[in-house]
N, C-alpha and C positions, 0 to 999 in steps of 0.2 A: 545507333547513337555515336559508335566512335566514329564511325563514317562521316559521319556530319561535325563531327569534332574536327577531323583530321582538313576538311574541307573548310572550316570556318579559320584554324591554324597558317591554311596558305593564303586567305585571302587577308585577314590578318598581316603575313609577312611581305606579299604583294602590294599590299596600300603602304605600307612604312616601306617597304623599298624605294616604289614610287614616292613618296613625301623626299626619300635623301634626294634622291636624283634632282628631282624640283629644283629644290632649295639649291643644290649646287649646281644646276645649270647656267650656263654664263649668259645666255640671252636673258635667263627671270634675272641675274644677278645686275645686266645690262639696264634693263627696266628699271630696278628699284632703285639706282643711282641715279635716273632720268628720273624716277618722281623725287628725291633726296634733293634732287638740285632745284628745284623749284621753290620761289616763294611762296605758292599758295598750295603745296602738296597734299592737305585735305580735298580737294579737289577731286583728287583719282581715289576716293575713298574704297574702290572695291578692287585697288591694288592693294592684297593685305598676302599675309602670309599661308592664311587659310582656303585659299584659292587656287586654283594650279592658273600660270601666268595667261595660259591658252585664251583664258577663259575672262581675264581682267577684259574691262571697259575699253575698248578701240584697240585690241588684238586679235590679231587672225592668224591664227598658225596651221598647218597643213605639214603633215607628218610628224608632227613635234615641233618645226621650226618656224618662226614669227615670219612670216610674210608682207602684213598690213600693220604700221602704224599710225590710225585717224581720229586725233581729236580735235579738230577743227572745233573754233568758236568756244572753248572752253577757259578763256579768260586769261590761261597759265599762264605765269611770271615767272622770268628769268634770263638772263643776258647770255645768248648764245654763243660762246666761246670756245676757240680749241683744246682745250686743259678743263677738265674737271675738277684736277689737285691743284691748278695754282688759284681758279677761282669754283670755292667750295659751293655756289648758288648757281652756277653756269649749267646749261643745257651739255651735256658730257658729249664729247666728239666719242667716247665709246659707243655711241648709236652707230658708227662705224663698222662694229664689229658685229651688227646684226646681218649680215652676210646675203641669208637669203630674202630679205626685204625686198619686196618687187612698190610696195604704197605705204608710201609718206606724206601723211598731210597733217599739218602744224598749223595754218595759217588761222588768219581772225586770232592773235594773242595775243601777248605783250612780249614775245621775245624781242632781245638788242644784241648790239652786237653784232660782229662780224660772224658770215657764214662759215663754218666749219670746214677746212678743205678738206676733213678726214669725210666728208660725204663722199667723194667721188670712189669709198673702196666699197660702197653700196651697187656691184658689177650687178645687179639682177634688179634694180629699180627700174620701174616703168613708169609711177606718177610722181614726183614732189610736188609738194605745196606749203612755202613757208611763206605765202603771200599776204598781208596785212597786217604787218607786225610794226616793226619799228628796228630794224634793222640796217646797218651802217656799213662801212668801207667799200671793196670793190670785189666783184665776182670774182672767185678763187677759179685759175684755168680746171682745178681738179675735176669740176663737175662737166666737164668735156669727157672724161671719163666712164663717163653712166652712158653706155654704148648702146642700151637698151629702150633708154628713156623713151616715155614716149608724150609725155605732159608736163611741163615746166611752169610752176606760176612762182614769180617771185616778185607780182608788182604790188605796187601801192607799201614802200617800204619807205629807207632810204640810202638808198643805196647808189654810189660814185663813180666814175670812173665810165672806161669803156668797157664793150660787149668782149669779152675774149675768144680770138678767134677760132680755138680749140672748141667752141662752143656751138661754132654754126658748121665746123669741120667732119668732126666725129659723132655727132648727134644724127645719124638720116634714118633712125625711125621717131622721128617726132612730130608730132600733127597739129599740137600746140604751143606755142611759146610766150609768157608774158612777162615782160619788166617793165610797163608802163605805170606812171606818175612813181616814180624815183627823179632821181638827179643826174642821171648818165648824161656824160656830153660826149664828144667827138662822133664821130661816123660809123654805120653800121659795116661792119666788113664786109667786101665784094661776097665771101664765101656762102656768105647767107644763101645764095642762087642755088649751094648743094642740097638743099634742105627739101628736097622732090615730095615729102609726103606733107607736108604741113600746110594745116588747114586753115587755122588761124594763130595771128600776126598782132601782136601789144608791142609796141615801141617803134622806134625811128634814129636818124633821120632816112632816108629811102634813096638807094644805091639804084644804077640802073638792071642792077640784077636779078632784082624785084621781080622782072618781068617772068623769069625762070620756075618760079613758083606757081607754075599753073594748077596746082590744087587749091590755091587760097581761096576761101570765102570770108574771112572775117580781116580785118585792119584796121587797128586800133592804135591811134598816136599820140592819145588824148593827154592833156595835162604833162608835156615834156614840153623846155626849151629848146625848139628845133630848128637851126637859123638853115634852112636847106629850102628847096625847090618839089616841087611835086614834080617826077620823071615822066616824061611821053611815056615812055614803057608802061607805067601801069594800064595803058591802054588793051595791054595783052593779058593783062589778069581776067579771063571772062567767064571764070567762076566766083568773081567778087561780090557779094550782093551788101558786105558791110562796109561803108568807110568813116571812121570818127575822129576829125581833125579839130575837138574842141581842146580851146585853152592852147594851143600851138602857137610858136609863130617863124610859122611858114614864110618864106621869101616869093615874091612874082607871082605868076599868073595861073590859075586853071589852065591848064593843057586840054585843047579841045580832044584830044586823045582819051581822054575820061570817057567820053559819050559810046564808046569801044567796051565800056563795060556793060553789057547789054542785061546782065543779071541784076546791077546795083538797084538797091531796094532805100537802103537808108544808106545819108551823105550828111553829117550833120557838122558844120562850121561853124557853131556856136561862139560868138568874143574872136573869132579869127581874124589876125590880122596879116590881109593877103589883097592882092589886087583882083581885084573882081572881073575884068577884063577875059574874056575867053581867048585864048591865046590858038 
């Protein structure tokens, strides 16, 4: 009996040691400011105190440290901003300081607001996803940063401004990229042509450097004001099998160069106003 005493004592001091740690861990601490800042924070109701953080609804942790955060489509409200302390309902840029986060998926919400540039100190991400939000101002260079990335979606927001070129520079493990149906104007930078592993392609308008990207199978331009030219080059994409130029408006002519794409599958021009003319 004392035996089983003595062993019931340290499992006893083991679970409340465990409990301190928890509670003062600054990633659970990090969390429970990200449900705080939220207007509908009943929402993540099995983020409670009685829980070790590992274990809450769309966390993945691996060694102790959060890895994964995905709650896509879960309605959350809140305007995404860099300061936590100046606006008390803001998405906290201390999501920053979850260090070894490799996935982040936010999208299907209602955040606003401008992107956090304190995202780019997230050095071990490999997915974001804050796509279908409602989301404002112009891509912060910092996310040029995420040297790892390897899937970016950030379309169907609204979001201004040009692509920055830290973006198509220091990103070459990325296979995805989207910021299609935003408001981005001016030209995509030449650099884009670095981007040797990426698969698929949301946005525009289309450099001749396009042609570089010989992994592409998907091209998506849909819904952006694009006063630009379809390039011969794409001729040389012949792993294309997607092209979706609805809602565009494109300048001149189909480039008989197209027909070069010997894989394209679907081409779809839907309301396109372009010269129908094969060139």
């Amino acid at each position: 009996m004392e035996m089983a005493s003595v062993w019931l004592l340290v499992l006893v001091f083991f679970s409340e040691t465990c409990n301190v740690l928890a509670e003062g861990d600054p990633e659970r601490e990090t969390l429970i400011s990200f449900k705080k800042s939220l207007e509908n924070p009943r929402v993540l109701f099995s983020w409670n105190g009685k829980t070790p953080h590992c274990n809450w609804v769309g966390v993945t942790c691996e060694l102790g440290r959060v890895v994964s955060l995905s709650l896509p489509a879960l309605f959350l409200k809140a305007p995404l901003s860099p300061s936590l302390f100046s606006l008390p309902s803001s998405v906290p840029s201390e999501l920053g300081e979850l260090t070894q986060l490799e996935t982040l998926e936010l999208g299907l919400n209602f955040f606003t607001g401008k992107i956090p540039p304190e995202l780019g100190k997230l050095k071990q991400l490999k997915t974001l996803d804050i796509s279908g939000n409602a989301l404002t101002g112009t891509l912060p260079s910092q996310l040029g940063e995420l040297t790892q990335l390897q899937f970016l979606d950030l379309g169907n927001n609204l979001l201004s401004g040009s692509l920055p070129v830290t973006l198509l520079t220091n990103l070459q493990s990325l296979t995805s990229l989207d910021v299609s149906n935003n408001s981005l104007s001016g030209s995509i930078p030449s650099e884009i042509g670095n981007l040797k592993n990426l698969t698929d392609l949301y946005l525009g308008p289309l450099p001749e450097e396009l042609s570089k990207l010989k992994s592409l199978s998907k091209l998506d331009l849909s819904y952006n004001p694009l006063k630009c030219q379809i390039p011969k080059s794409i001729g040389k994409l012949h792993n294309l099998s997607i092209l979706n130029l609805v809602y565009t408006e494109l300048n001149g002519s189909i480039p008989a160069e197209i027909g070069k794409c010997k894989n394209l599958k679907t081409f779809d021009v839907f309301f396109q106003f372009i010269d129908w003319v094969i060139a």
